[in-house]
Legacy VTK file of the C-alpha trace (Angstrom):
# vtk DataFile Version 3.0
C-alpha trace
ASCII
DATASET POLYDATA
POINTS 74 float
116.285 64.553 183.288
113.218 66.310 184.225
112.130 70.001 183.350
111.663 72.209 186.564
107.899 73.704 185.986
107.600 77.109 187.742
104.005 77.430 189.987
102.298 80.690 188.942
103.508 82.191 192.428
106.739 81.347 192.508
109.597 84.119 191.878
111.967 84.309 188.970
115.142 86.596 189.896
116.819 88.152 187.404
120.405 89.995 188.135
120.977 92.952 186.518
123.633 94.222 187.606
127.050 93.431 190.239
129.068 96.103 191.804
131.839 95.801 194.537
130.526 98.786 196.606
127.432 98.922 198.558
126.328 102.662 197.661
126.962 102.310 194.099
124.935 99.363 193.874
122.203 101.040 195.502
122.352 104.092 193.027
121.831 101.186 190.495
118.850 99.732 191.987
117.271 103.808 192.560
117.702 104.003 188.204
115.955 100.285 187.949
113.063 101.654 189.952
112.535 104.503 188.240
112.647 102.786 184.673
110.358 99.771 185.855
108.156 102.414 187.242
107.765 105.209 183.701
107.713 101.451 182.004
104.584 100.946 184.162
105.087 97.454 185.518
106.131 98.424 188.786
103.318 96.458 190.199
104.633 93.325 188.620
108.909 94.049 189.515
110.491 94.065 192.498
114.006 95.623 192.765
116.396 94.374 195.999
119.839 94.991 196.577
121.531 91.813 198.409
124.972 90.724 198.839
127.407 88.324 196.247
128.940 85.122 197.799
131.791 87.011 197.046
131.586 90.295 198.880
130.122 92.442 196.086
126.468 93.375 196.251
123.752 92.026 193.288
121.230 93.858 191.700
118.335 92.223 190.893
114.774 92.509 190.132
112.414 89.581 190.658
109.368 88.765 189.455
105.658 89.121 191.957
102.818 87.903 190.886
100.019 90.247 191.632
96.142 89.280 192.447
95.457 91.727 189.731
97.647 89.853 186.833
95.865 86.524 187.923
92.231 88.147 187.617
93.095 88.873 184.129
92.630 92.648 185.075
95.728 95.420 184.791
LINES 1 75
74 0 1 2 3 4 5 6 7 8 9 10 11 12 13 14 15 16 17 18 19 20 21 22 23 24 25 26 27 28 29 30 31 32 33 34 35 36 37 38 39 40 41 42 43 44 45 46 47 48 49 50 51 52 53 54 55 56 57 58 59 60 61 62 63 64 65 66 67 68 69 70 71 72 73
């Protein structure tokens, strides 16, 4: 079986967080902004709200490449 490699621009999700209510799941996503952004990596994160295959809603943040991160430069 082979390894999947990941290309340098390709996105990694990872969930954080499921709730069965829309709003709450948006009040979820409002606190991962703000710690992503006092961590100071907001540049890098990206923090959606989508719905479950089950009819909850996900939070998740995914990982962006930036042209800054591939120039080396902060």
């Amino acid at each position: 079986m082979r390894r999947r490699r990941y290309g340098r621009h390709e996105h990694r999700r990872v969930v954080l967080h499921r709730e069965d209510d829309g709003p709450q799941a948006r009040l979820w996503a409002i606190a991962a902004r703000s710690v992503i952004r006092e961590l100071g990596i907001a540049e890098f994160w990206r923090v959606d709200v989508g719905p479950a295959g089950d009819g909850g809603w996900l939070v998740s943040v995914d990982w962006r490449p930036s042209a800054g991160a591939h120039r080396g430069t902060p």
